[in-house]
C-alpha positions in Angstrom: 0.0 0.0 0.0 1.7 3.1 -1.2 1.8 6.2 1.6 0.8 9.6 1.3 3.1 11.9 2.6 1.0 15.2 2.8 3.1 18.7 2.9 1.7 22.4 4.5 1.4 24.9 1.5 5.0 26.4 2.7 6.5 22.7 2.0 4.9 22.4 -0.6 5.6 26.0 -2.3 9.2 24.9 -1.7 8.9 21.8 -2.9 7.9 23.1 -6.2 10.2 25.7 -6.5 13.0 23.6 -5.8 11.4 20.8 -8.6 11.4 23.2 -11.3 7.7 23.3 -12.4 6.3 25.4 -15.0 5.1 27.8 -11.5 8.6 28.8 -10.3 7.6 31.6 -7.7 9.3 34.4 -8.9 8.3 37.2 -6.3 8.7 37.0 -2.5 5.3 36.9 -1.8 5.5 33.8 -3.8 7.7 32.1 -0.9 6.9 30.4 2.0 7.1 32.8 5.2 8.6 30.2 7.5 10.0 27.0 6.4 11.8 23.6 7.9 13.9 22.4 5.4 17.9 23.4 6.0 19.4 26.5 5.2 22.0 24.7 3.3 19.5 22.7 0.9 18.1 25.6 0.2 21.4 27.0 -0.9 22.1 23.9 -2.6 19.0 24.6 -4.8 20.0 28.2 -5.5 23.4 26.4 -6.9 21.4 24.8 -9.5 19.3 27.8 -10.7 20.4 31.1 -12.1 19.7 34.7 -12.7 16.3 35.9 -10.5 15.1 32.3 -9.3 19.1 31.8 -8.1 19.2 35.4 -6.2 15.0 34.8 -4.4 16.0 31.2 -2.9 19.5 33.0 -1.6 17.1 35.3 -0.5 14.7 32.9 0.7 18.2 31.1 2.3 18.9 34.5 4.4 15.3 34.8 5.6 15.5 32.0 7.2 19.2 32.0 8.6 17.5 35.2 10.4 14.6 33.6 11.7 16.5 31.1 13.2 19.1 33.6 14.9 22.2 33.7 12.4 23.3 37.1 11.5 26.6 35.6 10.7 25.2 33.3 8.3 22.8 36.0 7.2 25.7 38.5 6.6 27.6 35.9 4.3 24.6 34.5 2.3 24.0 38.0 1.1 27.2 38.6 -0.1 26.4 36.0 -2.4 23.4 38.4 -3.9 24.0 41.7 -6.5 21.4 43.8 -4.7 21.2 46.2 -7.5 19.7 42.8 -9.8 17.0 42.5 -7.5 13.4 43.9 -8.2 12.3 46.6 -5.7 10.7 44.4 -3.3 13.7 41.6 -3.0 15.6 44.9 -3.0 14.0 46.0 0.2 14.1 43.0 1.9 18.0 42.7 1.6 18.6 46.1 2.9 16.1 44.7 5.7 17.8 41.6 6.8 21.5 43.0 6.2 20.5 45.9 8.7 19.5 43.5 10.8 21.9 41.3 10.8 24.7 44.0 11.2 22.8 45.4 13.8 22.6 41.8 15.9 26.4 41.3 14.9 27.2 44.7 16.9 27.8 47.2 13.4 25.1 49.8 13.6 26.9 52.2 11.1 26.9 49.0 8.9 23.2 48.6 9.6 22.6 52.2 8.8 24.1 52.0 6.0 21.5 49.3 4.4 18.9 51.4 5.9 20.1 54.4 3.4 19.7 52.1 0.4 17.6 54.0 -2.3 14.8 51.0 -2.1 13.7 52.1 1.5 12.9 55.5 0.5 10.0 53.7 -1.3 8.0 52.6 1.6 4.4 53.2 0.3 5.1 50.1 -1.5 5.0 47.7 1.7 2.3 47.2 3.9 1.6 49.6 6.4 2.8 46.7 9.2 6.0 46.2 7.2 6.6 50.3 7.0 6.2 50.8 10.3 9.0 47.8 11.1 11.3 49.3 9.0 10.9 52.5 10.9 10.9 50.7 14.4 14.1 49.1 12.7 15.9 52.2 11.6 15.2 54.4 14.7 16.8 51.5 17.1 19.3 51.2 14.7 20.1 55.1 14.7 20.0 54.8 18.5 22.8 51.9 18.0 25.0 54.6 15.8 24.7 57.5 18.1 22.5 59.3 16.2 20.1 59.9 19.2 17.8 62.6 18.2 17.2 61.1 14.6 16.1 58.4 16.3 13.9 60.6 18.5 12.5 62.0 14.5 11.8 59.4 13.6 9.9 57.7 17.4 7.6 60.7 16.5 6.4 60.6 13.4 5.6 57.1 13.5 4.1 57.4 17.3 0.6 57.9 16.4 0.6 54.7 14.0 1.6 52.6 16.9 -1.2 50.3 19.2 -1.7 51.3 22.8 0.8 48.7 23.9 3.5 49.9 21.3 2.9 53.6 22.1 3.6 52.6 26.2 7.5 51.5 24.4 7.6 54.2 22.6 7.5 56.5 24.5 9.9 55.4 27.0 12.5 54.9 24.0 11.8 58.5 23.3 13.0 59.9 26.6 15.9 57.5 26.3 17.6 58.8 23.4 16.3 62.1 24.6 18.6 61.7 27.8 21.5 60.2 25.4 21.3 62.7 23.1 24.4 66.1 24.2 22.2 69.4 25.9 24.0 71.3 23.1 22.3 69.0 20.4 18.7 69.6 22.3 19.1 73.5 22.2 20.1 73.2 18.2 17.0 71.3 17.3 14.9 72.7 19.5 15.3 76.4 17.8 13.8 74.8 14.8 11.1 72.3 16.0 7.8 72.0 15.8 5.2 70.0 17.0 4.6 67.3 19.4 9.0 67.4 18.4 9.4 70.7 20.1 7.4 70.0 22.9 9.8 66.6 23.5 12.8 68.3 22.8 11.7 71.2 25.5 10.8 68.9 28.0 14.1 67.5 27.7 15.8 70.7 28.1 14.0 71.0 31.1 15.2 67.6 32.7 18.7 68.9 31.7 19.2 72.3 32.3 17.5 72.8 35.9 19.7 71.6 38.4 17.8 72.6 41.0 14.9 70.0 41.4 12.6 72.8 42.9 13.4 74.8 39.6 12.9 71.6 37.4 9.7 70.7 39.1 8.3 74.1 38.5 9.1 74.1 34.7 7.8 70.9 34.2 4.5 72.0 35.5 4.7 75.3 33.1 5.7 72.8 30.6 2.0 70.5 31.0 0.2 74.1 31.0 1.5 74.9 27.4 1.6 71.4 26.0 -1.8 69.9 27.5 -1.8 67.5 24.5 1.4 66.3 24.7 1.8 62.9 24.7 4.0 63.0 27.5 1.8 65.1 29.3 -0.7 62.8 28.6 1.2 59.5 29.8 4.5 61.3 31.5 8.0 59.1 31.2 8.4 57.5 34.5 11.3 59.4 35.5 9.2 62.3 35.2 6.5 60.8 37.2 9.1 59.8 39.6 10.6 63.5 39.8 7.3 65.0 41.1 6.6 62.3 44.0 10.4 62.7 45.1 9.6 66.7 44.9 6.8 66.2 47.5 9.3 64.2 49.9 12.1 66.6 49.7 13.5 67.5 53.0 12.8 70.9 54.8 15.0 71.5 57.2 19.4 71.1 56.3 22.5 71.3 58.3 25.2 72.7 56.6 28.5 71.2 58.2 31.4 73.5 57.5 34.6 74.8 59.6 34.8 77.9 60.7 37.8 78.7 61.4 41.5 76.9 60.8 43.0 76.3 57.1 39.6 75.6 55.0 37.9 78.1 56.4 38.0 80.7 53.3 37.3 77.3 51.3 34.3 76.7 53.5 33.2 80.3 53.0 32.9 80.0 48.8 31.2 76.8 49.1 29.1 78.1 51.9 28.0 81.2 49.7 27.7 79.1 46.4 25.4 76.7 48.1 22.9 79.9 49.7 23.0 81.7 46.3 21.6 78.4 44.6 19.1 78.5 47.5 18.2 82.0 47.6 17.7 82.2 43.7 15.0 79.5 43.9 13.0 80.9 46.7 13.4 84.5 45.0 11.7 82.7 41.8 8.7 81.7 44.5 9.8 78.1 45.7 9.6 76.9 48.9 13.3 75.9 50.1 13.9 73.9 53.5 15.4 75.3 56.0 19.4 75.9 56.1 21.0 75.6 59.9 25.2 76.1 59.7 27.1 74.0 62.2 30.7 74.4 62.9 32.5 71.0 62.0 35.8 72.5 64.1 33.4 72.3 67.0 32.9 68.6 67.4 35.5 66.3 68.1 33.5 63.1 67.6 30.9 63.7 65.1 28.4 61.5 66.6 27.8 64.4 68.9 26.6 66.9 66.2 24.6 64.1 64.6 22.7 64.0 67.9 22.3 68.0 68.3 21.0 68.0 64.8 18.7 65.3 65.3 17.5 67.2 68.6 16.8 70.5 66.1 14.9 68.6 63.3 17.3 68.4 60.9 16.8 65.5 58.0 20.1 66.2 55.6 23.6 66.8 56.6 25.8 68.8 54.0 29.3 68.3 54.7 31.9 67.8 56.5 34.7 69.5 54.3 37.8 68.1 55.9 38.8 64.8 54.4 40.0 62.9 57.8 36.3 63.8 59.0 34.4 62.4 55.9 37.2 59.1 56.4 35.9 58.9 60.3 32.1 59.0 58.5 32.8 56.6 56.1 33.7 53.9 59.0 30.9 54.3 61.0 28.6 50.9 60.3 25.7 53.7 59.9 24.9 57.3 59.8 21.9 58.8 61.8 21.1 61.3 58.8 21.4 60.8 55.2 24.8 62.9 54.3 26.4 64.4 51.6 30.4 64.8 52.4 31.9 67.6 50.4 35.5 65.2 49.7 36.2 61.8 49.2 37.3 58.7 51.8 39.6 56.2 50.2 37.6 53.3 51.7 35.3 52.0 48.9 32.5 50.1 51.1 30.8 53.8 53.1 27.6 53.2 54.7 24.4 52.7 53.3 23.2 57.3 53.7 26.9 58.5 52.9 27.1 60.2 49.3 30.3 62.0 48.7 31.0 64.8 46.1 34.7 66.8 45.8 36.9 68.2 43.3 39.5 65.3 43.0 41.6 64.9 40.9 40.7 61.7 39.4 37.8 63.6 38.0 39.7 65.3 35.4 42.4 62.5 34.6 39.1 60.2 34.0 37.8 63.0 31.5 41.5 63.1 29.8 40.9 59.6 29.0 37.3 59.7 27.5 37.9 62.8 25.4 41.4 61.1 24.3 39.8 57.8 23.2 37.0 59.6 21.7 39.3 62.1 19.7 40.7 58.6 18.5 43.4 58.1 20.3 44.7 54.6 21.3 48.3 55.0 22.4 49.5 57.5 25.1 52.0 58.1 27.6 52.3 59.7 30.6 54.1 63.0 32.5 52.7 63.3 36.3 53.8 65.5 38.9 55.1 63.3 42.1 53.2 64.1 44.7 49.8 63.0 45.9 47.9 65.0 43.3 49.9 63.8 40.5 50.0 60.1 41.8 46.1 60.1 41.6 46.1 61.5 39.0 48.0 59.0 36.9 46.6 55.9 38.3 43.0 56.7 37.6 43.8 57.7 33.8 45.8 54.8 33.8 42.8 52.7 34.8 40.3 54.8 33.1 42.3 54.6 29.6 43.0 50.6 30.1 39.4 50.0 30.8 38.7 51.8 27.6 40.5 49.7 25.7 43.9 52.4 25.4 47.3 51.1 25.4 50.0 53.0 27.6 53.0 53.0 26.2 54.9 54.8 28.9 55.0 57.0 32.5 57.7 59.9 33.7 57.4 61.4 36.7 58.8 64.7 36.2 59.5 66.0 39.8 63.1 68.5 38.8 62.6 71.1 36.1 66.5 70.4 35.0 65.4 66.7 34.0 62.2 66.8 31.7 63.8 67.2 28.6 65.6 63.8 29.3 62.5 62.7 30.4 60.7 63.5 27.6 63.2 62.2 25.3 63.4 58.8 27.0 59.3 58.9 26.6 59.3 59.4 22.8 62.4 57.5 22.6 64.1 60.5 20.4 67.5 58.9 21.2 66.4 55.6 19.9 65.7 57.2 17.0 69.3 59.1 16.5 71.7 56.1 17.2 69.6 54.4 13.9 69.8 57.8 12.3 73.9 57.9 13.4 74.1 54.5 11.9 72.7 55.6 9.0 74.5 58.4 8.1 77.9 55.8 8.7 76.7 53.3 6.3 75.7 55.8 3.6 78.2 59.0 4.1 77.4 62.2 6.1 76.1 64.0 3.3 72.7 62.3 4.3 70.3 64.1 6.7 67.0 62.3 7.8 65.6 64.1 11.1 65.0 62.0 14.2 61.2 60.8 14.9 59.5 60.1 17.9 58.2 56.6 19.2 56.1 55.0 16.5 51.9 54.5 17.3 52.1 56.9 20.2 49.0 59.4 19.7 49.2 61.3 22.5 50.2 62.7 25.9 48.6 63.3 29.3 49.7 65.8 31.6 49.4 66.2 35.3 51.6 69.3 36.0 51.6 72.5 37.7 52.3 75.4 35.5 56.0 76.0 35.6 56.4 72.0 34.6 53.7 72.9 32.0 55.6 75.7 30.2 58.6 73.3 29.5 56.7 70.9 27.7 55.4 72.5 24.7 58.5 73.8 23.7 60.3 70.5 24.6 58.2 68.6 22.6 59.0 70.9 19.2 62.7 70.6 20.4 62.0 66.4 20.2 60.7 66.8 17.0 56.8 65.7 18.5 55.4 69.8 18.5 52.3 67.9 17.2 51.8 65.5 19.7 48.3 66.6 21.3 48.4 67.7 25.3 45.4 66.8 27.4 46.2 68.2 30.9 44.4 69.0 34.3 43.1 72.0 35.4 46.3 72.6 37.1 48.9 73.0 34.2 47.4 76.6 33.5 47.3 79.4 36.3 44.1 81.1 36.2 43.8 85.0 37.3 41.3 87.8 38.1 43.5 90.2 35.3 43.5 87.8 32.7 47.5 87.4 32.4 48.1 85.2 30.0 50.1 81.6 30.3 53.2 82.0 28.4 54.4 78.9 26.3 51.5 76.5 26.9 49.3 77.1 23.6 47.9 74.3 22.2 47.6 72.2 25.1 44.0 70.7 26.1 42.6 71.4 29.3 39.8 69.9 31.7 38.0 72.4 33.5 34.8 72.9 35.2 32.1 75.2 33.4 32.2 77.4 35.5 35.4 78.6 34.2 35.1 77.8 31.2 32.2 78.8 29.5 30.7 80.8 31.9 27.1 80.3 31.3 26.0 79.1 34.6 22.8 80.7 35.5 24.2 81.6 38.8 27.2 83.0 37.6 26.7 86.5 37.1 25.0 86.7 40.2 27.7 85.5 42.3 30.2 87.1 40.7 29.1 90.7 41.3 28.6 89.8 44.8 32.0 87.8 45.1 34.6 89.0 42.4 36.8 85.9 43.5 34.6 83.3 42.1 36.0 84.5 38.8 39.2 83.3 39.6 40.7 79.9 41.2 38.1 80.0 44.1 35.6 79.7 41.7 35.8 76.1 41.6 34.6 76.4 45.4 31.6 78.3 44.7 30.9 76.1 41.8 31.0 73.2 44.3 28.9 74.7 46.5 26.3 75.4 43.8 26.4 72.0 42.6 26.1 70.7 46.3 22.5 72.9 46.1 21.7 71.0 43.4 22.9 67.4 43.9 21.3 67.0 47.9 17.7 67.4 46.4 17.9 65.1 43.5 20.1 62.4 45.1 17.1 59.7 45.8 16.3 60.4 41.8 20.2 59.8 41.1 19.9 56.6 43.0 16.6 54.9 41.2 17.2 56.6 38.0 21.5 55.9 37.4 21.2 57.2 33.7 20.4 60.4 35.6 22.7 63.4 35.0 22.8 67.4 36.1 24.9 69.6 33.8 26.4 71.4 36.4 29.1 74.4 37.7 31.4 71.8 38.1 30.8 69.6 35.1 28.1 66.5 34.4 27.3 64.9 37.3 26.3 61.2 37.9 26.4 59.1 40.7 27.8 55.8 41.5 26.9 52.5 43.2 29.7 53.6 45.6 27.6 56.8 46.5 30.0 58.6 45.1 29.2 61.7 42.9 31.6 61.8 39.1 32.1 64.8 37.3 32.9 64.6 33.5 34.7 68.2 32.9 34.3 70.4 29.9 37.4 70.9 27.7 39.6 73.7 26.5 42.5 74.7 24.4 45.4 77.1 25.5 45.0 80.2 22.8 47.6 83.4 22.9 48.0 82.4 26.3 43.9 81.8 27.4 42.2 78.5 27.9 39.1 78.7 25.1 36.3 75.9 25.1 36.8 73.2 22.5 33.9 71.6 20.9 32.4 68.9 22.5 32.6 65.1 21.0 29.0 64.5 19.1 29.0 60.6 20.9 29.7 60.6 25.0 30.1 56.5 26.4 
């Protein structure tokens, strides 16, 4: 008795196909959407056929390599296709699967690229399902790529198409690569906006510029007045939601722990004055501020004892102490009987749970020389660190910092006596190397031939951790050594900064961290504290910008700690905060010009 062996249509679609009947499918709605048979019979097939019935079962082949999770596969069957044979629809569905693919394989640009292919500008020839999955596709694959605000484009134009359920994800992806996207970017686009666009992009400005949470909450709600429509007004990101119920829990009454008297006193005083100017400019706009009570950190000598007197006078939040060995002493209690925010930094790594700590250090800005190195392209550097405690700290954490990016350091000096950089820097660039080959050169081949010594091959850069009269001898050395294009990214402390403006002789060209504060000079609160304190335009500026930024950071620091993408473009730089309670600064960066440190222009992509 003979059996019947009975196929689904898809089996049997490919069945005929790959039998060569007078019905060859020839389109790709022809196909079979989902199939059993092997990706390599199928190929097989395509082996024995030519022309368009070869390139739709390669096609057919890649379709299904995807479908069963194998960009790889997916990648090198269609590079067995000529795109540009294919009809429009074949056409489309490579660039589809190739950005896919690329995408899944970790190359966005690649994926991109397909995306750009001349067939997808011709989407009114899919189905409406099919458009809207290319757009889903290309704005996660613009997210991929950097390109954060296309991808924000292109979330809102497709929004309204979306179900209920897809709207909820879209939304949320919105104010993603709305927090991704560089506050300089925002303010571009949003001059131009329009729509339910300007009202995203605006919102976002909102969340970014207003460090003060009071400030930010009442913006946002001047924000739903004017956009009642919106459809984040209508269904707010959770963050935002999040903001206004942390708003209502805010604390209202907030010792300020400072010394006095002794050594950091005048320090104390500019953070003291930087932090009531954030203060009194929000309650002049109208908001309700807590309560600020100033305790003398001199005055305890075990600082259990203040946490009990401010207990006993209702305070909730400690700011401060300023003095390192006191914030130490903090950090090894087992708990802390108010929620605290230390103005420096303990070396232990495990402080209790209510212990957030915020400084200048210098590990800030030598963790900022490696990030804007590595994304200026850089992948070699070396090293030239004072020796002291600044400049040790310094180099390890851009040592770490660069490593853990994936940098190679080819080499450290420790330049300590003024007599002995050039040395140093010649053994760093390994000059000499280069003029015992040249030596041996001109003896093999007669002295009548001049090559000029080079520096170390593959290095792409230097870091600097110097004070300024180290600082001056490197440019010039470096043009004597035959590397005067070498770039120089260097702390805040290679340049001296003064009330006159005298200039820093020798030292153009050289990159420098520094807070904004200093460097642009756009802080809201600048002006302000300036004309009352003339100071804060000079070096003790980066005290009152710390004690702005402390205004800022206490009130948002529960929304720091449920929301970590959260960031507050502050005085002192962008601020985010750790696992380790610790707040990081990512400085803004300038270039030495006729003696003046100018701002440079920021990289478009920030990991």
């Amino acid at each position: 008795m003979l059996r019947m062996i009975r196929l689904p249509l898809a089996g049997l679609l490919l069945a005929s196909l790959m039998a060569g009947c007078s019905s060859t499918p020839r389109h790709l709605s022809e196909l079979p959407t989902t199939t059993a048979t092997p990706v390599e019979d199928i190929l097989h097939q395509a082996e024995r056929r030519s022309g368009a019935e070869a390139h739709l079962l390669r096609l057919h082949a890649a379709q299904t390599a995807w479908s069963r999770n194998q960009p790889d596969r997916v990648r090198s069957i269609l590079g067995m296709i000529p795109q540009s044979d294919l009809p429009l629809d074949q056409q489309q569905r490579f660039s589809e699967l190739q950005a896919r693919s690329e995408l899944a394989l970790g190359q966005p640009d690649a994926a991109l690229r397909a995306l750009r292919h001349p067939s997808l500008e011709r989407l009114d020839a899919l189905t409406p399902e099919a458009q809207l999955d290319i757009q889903l596709l290309r704005a996660e694959t613009m997210a991929a790529a950097g390109e954060h605000l296309s991808a924000v484009q292109e979330r809102v134009f497709m929004h309204n198409l979306l179900s209920a359920q897809a709207q909820q994800d879209n939304l949320a992806a919105i104010w993603d690569n709305l927090n991704q996207a560089p506050v300089e970017s925002l303010r571009e686009a949003s001059s131009s906006a329009t729509g339910d666009l300007a009202g995203w992009l605006s919102l976002a400005l909102i969340a970014r510029d207003h460090g003060n949470l009071d400030l930010q909450v009442y913006a946002m709600q001047q924000w739903k007045d004017k956009h009642p429509t919106h459809p984040a007004a209508i269904m707010p990101p959770e963050s935002i939601s999040r903001l206004m119920e942390l708003h209502a829990q805010r604390p209202q009454h907030v010792a300020l722990l400072l010394p006095f008297d002794g050594g950091l006193a005048a320090a104390a005083d500019a953070l003291r004055d930087g932090f009531l100017s954030a203060q009194y400019r929000a309650h002049s706009q109208g908001l309700a501020q807590p309560r600020i009570s100033l305790y003398d950190s001199g005055a305890y000598i075990d600082l259990l004892q203040f946490y009990q007197q401010a207990q006993a006078d209702g305070v909730q939040w400690v700011i401060g102490p300023l003095d390192r060995q006191q914030v130490a002493s903090l950090a090894q209690l087992p708990e802390l009987p108010l929620p605290t925010l230390a103005l420096n930094y303990a070396d232990t790594t495990t402080p209790p749970a209510g212990l957030f700590q915020f400084g200048l250090a210098p590990e800030h800005e030598a963790r900022s020389a490696a990030l804007r190195a590595w994304q200026d392209g850089h992948r070699q550097m070396a090293m030239l660190t004072n020796g002291d405690d600044w400049g040790s700290r310094s180099a390890q954490a851009f040592a770490a910092r660069w490593q853990e990016l994936g940098g190679v350091l080819t080499g450290q000096e420790t330049i300590d006596a003024p007599a002995n950089i050039s040395g140093q820097i010649a053994d760093l660039l390994r000059v000499r190397e280069s003029e015992q080959r040249n030596q041996h050169l001109q003896d093999t081949l007669g002295s009548d031939v001049m090559v000029q010594p080079t520096p170390r091959p593959g290095l792409d850069a230097l870091f600097l951790a110097a004070d300024p009269l180290q600082a001056r001898q490197i440019k010039p050395t470096l043009v004597f050594q035959y590397a005067g294009e070498l770039p120089v990214y260097a702390a805040s402390r290679a340049y001296r900064l003064s009330l006159n403006g005298e200039p820093n002789p020798d030292i153009d060209g050289i990159m420098v961290a520094e807070i904004p504060w200093l460097l642009t000079r756009s802080d809201p609160l600048y002006d302000i504290i300036v004309d009352s304190w003339p100071t804060a335009a000079g070096p003790m500026g980066r005290l009152y910008a710390m004690g702005v930024d402390a205004q800022r950071i206490f009130s948002r620091l529960r929304q720091m700690q449920e929301q970590p993408e959260t960031r507050i473009d502050g005085a002192t730089g962008i601020l985010s905060l750790g696992a380790d309670g610790r707040i990081h600064r990512e400085l803004s960066w300038g270039e030495m010009i006729d003696g003046q440190l100018q701002p440079l222009i920021e990289p478009a992509f920030i990991q």
